[in-house]
KEFI-52606 format. One record per atom (N, C-alpha, C, O, CB): x negated, y, z negated. Coordinates in pm, whole numbers, plus 50000, padded with zeros to 5 digits. Glycine has a CB too. Layout:
XYZ ...
END
This chain:
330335354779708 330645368579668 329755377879748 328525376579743 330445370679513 330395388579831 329465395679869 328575405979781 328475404579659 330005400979956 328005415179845 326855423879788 327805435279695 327765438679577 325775432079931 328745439579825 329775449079751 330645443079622 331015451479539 330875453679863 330925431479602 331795426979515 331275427079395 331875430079292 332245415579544 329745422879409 328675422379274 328805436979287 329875439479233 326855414379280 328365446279322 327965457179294 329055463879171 328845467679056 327815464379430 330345463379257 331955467579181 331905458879038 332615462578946 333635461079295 331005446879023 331475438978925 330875446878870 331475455978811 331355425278904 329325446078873 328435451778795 328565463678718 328315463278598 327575453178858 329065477878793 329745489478785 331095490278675 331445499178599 330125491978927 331795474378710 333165476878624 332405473978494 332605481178396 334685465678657 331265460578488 331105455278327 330195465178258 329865463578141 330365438878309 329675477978349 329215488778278 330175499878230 329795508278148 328275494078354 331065499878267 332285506978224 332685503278116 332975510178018 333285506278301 332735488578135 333785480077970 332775484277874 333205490177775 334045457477953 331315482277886 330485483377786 330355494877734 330205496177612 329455479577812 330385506477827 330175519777770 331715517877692 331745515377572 329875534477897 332575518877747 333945520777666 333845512577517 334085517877409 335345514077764 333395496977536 333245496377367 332325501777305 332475504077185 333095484577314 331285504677362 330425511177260 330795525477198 330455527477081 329125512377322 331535536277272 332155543677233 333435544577128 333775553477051 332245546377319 334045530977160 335295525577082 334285523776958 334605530176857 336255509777148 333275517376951 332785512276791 331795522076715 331405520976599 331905496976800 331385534776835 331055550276746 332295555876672 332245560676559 330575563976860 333605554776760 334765563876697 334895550976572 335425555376470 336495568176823 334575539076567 334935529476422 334325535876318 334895539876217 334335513276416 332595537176356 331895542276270 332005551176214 331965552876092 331155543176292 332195559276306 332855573976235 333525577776130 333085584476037 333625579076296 334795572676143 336235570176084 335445565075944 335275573875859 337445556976181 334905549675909 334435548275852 333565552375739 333735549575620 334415545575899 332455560275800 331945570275759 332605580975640 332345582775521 331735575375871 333555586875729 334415598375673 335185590075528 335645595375427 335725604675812 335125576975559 336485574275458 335825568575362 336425561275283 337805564375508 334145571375349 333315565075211 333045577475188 333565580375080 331905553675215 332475586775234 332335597775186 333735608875115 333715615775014 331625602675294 334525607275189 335735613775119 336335602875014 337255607174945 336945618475236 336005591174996 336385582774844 335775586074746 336325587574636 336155568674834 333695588874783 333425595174697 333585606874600 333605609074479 332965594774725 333745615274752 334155625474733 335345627674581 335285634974482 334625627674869 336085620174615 337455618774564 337385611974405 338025614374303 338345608774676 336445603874431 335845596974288 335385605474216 335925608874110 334755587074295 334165610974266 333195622774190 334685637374136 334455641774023 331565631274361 335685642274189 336275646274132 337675643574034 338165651573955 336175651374196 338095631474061 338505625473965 338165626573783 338735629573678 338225615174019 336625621073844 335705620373718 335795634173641 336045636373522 334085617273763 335505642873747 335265654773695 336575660773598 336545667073493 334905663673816 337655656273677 339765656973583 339455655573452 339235663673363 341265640473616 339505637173461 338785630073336 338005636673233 338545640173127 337895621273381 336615638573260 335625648673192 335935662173096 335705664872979 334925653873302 336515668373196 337125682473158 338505682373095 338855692473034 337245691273284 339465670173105 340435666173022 339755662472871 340275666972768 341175654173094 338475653272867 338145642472738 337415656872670 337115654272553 336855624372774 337175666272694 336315677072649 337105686472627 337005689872510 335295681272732 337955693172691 339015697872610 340055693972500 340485701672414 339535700672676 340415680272515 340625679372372 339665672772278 340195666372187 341765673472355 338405672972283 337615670772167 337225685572161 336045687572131 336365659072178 337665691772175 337525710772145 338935715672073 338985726872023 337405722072327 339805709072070 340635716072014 341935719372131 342155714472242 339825727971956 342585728972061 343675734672164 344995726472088 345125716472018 343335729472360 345705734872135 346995729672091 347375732071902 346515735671821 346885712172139 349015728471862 349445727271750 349155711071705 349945701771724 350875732271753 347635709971633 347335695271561 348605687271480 348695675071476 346105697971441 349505696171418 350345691171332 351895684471368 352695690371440 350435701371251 352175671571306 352985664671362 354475671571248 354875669971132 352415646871365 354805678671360 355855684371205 356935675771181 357345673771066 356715700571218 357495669771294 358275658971274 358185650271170 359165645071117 358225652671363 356915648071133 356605632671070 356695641670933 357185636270834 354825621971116 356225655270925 355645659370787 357055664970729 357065667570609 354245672070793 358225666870801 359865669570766 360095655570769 361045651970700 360955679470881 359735650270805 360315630770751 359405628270642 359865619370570 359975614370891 358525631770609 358135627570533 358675636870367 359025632370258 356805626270587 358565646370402 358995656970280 360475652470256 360705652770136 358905675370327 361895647070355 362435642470366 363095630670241 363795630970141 361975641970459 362355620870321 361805607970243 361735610770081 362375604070000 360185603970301 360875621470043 360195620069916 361185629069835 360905631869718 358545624869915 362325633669895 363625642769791 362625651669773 361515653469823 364455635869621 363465657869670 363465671569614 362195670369534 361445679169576 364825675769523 361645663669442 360635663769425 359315660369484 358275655869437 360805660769362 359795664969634 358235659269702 357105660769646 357085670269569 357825664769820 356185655169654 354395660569633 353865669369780 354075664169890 353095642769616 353355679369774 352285684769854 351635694569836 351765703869756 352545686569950 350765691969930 349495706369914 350035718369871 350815725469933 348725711870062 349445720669729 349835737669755 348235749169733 347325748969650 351315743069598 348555758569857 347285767769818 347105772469696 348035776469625 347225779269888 345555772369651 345375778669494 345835795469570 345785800969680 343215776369398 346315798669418 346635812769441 347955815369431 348345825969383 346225817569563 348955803969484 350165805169495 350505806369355 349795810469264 350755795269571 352155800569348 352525802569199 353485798569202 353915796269315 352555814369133 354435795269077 356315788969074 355855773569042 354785767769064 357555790069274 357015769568984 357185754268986 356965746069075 356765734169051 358175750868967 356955752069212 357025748769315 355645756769432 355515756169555 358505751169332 355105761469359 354275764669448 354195775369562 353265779569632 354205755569488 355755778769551 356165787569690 355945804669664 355955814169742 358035784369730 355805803869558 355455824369539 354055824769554 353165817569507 355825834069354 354035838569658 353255842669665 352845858069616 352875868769675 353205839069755 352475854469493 352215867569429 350975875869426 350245871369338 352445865869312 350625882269464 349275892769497 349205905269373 350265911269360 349555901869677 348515907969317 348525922269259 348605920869113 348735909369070 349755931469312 348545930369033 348335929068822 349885925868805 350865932368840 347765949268697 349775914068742 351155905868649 351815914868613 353035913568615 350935896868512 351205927268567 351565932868429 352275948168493 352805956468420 349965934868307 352175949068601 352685964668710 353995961168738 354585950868772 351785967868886 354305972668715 355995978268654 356765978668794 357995978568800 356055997968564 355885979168914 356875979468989 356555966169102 355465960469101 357005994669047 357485963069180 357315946169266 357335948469383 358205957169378 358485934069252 357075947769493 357535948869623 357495932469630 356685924669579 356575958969737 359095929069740 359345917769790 359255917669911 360115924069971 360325913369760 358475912469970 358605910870160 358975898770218 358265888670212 357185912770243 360105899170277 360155889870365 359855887670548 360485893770633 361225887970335 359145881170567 358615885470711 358495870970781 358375861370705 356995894470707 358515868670925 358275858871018 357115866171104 356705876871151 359635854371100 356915852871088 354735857671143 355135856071291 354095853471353 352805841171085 356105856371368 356365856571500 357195869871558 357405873271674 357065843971526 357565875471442 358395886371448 357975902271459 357485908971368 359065884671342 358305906971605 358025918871662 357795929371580 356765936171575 358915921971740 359415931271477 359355941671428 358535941371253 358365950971178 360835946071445 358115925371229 357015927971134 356185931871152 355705937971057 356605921471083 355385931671277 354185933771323 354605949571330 354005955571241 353695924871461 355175955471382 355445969671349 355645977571200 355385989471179 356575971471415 356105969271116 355775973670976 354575969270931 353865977570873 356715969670881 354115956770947 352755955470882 351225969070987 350195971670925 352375933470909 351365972771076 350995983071114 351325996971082 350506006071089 351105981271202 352245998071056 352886009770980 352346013970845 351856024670809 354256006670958 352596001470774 352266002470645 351675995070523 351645996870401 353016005070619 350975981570656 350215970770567 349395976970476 349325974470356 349335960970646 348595987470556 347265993370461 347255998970362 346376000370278 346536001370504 348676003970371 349016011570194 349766000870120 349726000669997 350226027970188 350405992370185 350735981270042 349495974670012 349475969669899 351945967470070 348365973170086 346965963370020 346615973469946 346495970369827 345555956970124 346315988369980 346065993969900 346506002169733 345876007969645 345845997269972 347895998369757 348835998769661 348685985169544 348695985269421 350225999169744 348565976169624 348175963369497 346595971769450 346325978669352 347845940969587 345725967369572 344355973769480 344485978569397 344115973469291 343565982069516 345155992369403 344866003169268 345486000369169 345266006169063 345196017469278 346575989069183 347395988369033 348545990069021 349275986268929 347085996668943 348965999369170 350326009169160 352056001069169 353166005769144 350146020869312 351565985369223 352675978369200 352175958769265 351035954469242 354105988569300 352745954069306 352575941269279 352945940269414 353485950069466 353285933869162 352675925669509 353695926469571 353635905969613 352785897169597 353535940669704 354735906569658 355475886969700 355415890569810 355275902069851 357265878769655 355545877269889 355875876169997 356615859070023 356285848369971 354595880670073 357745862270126 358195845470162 358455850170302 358865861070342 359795836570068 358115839670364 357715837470485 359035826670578 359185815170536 356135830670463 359855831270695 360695823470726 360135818070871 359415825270940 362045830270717 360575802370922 359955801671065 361265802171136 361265794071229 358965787471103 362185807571128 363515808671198 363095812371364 364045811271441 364535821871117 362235815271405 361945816171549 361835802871614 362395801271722 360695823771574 361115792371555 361015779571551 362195769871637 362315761671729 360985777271407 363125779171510 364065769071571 365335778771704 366375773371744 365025760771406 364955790871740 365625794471847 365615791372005 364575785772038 365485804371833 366285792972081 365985788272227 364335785772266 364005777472351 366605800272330 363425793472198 362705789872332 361645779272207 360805772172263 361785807072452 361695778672090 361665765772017 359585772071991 359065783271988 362305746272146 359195761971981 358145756571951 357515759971798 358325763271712 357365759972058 356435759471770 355665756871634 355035762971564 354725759171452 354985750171632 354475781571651 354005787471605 354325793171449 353545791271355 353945792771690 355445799871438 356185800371292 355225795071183 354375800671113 357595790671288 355715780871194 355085768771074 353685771671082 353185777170985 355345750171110 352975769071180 351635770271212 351085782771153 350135781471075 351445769671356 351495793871177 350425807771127 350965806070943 350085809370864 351055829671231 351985802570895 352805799470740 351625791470710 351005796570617 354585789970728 351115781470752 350215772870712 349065777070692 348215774070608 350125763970780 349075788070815 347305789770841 347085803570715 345985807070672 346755796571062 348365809270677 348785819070604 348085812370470 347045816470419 350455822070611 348985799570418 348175791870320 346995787670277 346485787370165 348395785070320 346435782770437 344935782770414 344085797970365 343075798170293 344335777870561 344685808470415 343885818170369 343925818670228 342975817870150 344185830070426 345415820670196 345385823970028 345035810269961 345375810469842 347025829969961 344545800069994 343695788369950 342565796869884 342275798269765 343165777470080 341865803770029 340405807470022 340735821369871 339865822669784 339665815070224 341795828369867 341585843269795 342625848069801 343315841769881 340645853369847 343365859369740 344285866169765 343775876969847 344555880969933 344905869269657 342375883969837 341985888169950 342215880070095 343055884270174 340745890269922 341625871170117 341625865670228 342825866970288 342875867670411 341245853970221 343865867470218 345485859970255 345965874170287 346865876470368 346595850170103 345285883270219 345805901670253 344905902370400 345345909570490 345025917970096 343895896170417 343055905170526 343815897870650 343885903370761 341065903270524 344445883670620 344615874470733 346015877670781 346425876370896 344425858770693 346995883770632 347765888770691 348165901270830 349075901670912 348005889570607 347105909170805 347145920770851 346555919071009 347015923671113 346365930170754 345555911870989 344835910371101 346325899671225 346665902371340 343035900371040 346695891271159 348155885971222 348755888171289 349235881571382 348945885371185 348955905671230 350205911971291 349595925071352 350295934971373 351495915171176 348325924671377 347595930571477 347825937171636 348335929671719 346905922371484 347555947171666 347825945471776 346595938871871 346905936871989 348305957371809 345875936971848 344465923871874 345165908671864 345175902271970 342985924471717 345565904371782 346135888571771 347755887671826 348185881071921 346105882971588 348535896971730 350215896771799 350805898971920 350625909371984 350945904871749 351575888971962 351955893272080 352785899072103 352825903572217 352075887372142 354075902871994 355015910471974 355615907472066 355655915672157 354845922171956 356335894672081 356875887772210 357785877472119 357205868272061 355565879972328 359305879272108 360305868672066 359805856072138 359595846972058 361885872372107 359605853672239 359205841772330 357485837172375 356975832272476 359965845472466 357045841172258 355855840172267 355155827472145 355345830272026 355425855272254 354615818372166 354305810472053 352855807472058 352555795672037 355135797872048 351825816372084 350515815572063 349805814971943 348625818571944 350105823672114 350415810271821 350555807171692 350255789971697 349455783871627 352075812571636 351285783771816 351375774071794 350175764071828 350145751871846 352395772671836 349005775871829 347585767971924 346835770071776 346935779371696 346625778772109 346145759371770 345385761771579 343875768571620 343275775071535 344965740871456 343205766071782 342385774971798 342445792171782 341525800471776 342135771571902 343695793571777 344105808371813 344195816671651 343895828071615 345885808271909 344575808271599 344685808171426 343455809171376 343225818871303 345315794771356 342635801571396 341245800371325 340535817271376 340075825871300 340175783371400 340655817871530 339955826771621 340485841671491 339625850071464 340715826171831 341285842271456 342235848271402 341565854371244 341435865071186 343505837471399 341305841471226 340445840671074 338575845671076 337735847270987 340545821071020 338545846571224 336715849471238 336905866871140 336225871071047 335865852071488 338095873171208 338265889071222 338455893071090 338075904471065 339525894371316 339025885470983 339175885570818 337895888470727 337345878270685 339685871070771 337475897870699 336125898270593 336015890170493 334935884770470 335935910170522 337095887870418 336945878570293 336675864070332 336385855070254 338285878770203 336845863070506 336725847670525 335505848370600 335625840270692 338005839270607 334185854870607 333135857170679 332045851270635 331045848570702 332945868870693 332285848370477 331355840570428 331145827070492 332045822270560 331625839370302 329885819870472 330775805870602 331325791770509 331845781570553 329145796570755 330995795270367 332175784370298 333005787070284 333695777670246 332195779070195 333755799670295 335315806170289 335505799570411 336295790170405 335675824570287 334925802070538 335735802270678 335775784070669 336725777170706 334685811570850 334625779670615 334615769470698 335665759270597 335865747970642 332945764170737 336275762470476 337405758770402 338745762270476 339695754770498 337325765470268 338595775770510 340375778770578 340165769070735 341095762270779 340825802970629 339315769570777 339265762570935 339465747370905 340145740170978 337605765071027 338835743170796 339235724870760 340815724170747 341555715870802 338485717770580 341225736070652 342505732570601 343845735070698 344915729870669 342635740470473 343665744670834 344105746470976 343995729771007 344845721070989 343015758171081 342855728771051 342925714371150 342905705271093 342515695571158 341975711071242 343335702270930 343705692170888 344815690870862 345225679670832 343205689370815 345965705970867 347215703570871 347445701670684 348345695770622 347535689470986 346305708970636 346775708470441 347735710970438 348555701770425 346225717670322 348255726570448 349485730970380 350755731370474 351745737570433 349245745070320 350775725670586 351675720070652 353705719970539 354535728270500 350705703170685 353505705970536 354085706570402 355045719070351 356235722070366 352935705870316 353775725270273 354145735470215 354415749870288 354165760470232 353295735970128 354915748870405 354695757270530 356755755870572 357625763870608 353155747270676 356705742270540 358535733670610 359185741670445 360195748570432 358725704370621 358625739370385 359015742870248 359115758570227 360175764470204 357975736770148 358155763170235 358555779870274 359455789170361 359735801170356 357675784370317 359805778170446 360635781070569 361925779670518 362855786970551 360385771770696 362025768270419 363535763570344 364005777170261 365095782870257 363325748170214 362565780670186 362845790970031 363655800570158 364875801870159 360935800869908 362985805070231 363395818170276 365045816570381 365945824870393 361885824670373 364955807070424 366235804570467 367685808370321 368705815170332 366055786570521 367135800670199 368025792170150 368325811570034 368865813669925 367245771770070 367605821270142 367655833070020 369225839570110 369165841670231 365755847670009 370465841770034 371555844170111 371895859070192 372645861970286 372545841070021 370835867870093 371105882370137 370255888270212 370355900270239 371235890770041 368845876770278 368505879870376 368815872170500 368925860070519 367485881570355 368935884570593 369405882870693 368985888570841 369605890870945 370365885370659 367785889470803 366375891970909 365475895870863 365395896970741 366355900671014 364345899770958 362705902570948 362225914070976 362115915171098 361915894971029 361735927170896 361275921970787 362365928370693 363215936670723 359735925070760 362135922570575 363335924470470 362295934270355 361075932870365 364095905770393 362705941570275 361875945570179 362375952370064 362925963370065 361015952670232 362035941369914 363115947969800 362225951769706 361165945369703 364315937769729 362425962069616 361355968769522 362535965769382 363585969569330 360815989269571 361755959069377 362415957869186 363405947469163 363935945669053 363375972869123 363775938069312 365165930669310 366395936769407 367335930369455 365695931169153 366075951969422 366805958369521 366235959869683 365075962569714 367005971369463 367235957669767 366985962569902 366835972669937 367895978869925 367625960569970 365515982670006 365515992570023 365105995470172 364585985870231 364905996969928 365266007470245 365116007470343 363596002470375 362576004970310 365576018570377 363705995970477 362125992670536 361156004870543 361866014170582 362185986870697 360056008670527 359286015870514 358246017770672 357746007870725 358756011070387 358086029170718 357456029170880 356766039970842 356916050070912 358506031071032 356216040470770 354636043670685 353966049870550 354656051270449 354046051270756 353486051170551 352406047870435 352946057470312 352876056870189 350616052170485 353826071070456 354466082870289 355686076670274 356226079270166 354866104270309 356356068570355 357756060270328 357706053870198 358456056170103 358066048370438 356606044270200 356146032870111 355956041069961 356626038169863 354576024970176 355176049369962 354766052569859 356416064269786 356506066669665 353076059869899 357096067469854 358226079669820 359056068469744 359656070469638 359186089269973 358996054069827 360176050469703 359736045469576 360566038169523 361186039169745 358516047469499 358276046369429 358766056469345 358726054869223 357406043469446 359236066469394 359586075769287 358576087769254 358836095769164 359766067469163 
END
């Protein structure tokens, strides 16, 4: 072999060498990138996970399986057993009567706790019917329908605030006046047919902080057990029936003084004129 031939050899097997050694930096590399971006990828995974297992040990959402609790009420006929809030009243548990037994005159309300234009009468003129029971000047019921529930855009809120409605008047007939009002708020209501932010039991409770009669913290912390335990559930499917199963109403809100239908009232001198 001559001098030149070694030389060219020598020259080429420094070529091959630089070329693999470069070939096995670009390996490393690659490599590199693809443990660090697994981690990468791991460490936020975890983080999905984490922030999934912690949001629902916080809550969120409608806790109550209504399915099971209409199969179950179902199941048990006409004489079911269930929760009913103290305070209520009837054979059945389903009146909700507020105000002196013994006052000559009644107001009947019928209202859906999802319903626009209740929230416009209970603003109108919640404050003079609470204040109208206060003083004596008449009495007043209420039945509660979840007919939104079951329209196109569906979901649970209805039942859910009926329930959470129960838990209040559990706690008081105050409570159940302050929780009403605060409800149909323009702070809590969304005054939205397609709106079911009812159907979240955080939003309900959040709902119940704003109530005075429930500020005490064994009041609150009774209506907040009886929310996320789904008590008056039950008696929530059942309220939804009474008010369905009433024939001469035929929307929200409805309002009869004495047994009669009278025009809805849109404020406080409305309310009080048909008294006479």
């Amino acid at each position: 072999m001559s001098k030149r031939n070694t030389q060219e050899a020598k020259r080429a097997a420094r070529e091959r060498l630089k070329a693999e050694r470069e070939k096995q930096a670009k390996r490393d590399r690659v490599r590199r990138q693809l443990t660090v971006g697994g981690i990468v990828a791991g460490v936020l995974a975890l983080a999905v996970l984490v922030g999934f297992t912690i949001a629902n040990l916080g809550g969120g959402g409608d806790a109550t399986d209504w399915e099971a609790v209409a199969a179950d009420l179902e199941e048990q006929g006409e004489n079911a057993e269930y929760a009913i809030p103290a305070n209520a009243s009837g054979d059945d548990g389903l009146t909700i009567s507020i105000g002196d037994e013994g006052a000559e005159d009644v107001f009947s309300f019928y209202e859906e706790p999802r319903c626009p234009a209740c929230a416009d009468f209970e603003r109108a003129a919640g404050d003079a019917v609470a204040e109208g029971i206060e003083a004596g000047d008449f009495r007043g019921e209420w039945t509660f329908g979840a007919f939104f529930d079951e329209q196109m855009n569906g979901g649970t809120g209805s039942k859910n605030a009926i329930s959470a409605l129960g838990a209040a008047l559990d706690v008081s007939p105050e409570a159940f006046l302050g929780y009403l009002h605060a409800l149909y708020s323009e702070e809590f209501h969304t005054s939205d047919n397609r709106a079911d932010d009812f159907g979240d039991d955080d939003n309900l409770i959040e709902i119940g902080r704003s109530v005075e009669a429930l500020s005490d913290d064994a009041a609150f912390e009774q209506f907040e057990e009886s929310v996320r335990e789904s008590t008056f559930a039950a008696w929530a499917i059942r309220m939804g029936e009474k008010f369905s199963a009433e024939p001469e109403i035929t929307g929200t809100p409805t309002v009869l003084l004495n047994g009669e239908r009278v025009e809805t009232p849109r404020s406080p001198e409305e309310l009080r004129a048909l008294l006479g």
